[in-house]
C-alpha positions in Angstrom: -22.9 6.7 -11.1 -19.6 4.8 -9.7 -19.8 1.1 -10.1 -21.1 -0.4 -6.2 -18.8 -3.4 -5.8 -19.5 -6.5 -3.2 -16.7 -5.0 -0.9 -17.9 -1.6 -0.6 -21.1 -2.9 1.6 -18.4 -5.3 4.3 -18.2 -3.1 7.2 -14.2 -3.6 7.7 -14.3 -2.0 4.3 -16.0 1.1 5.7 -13.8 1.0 8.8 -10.5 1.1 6.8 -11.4 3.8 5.2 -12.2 6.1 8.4 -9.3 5.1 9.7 -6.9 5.7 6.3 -8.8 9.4 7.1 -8.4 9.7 10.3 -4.7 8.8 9.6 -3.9 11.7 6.8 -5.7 14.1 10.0 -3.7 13.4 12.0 -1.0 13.0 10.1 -1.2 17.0 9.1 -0.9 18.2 12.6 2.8 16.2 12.8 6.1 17.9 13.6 7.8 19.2 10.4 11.0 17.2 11.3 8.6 14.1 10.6 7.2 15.2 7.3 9.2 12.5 5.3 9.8 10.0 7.8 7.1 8.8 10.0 3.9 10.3 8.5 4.6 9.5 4.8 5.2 5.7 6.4 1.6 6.2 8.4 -0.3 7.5 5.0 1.0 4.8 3.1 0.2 1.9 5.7 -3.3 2.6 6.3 -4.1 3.4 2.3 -2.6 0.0 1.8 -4.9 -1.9 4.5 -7.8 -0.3 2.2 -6.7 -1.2 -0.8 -5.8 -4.7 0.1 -9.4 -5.4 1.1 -10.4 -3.9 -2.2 -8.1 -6.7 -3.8 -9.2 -9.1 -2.0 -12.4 -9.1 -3.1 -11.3 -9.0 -6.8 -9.4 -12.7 -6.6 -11.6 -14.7 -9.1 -10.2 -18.2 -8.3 -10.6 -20.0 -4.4 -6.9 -20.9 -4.7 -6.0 -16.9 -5.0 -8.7 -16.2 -2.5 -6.7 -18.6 -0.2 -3.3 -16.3 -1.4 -4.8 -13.4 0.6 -5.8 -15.1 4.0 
């Protein structure tokens, strides 16, 4: 069983993740010519809002919670 953190349960959490998903779908049906350019930049933007959140969460201290707002 995979450790349940405090941030799996927020519902932007949960949002972030459909949408980093709905992002690699759509990014599969993209023109060939964009392969490298545009859709690697679209994959990488939405993973990052996930993992973000996910770091977040992890600051210990209220001065590094502050950091991320």
């Amino acid at each position: 069983m995979f450790l349940q953190l405090n941030h799996q349960s927020l519902e932007v959490y949960k949002t972030s993740k459909l949408f980093a998903i709905e992002c690699y779908r759509l990014s599969k049906i993209s023109p060939a010519d964009e392969k490298f350019g545009m859709t690697s930049q679209i994959r990488r933007a939405a993973l990052s809002i996930h993992l973000n959140i996910a770091e977040g969460v992890s600051r210990k201290s209220g001065v590094e919670q502050k950091k991320v707002l």
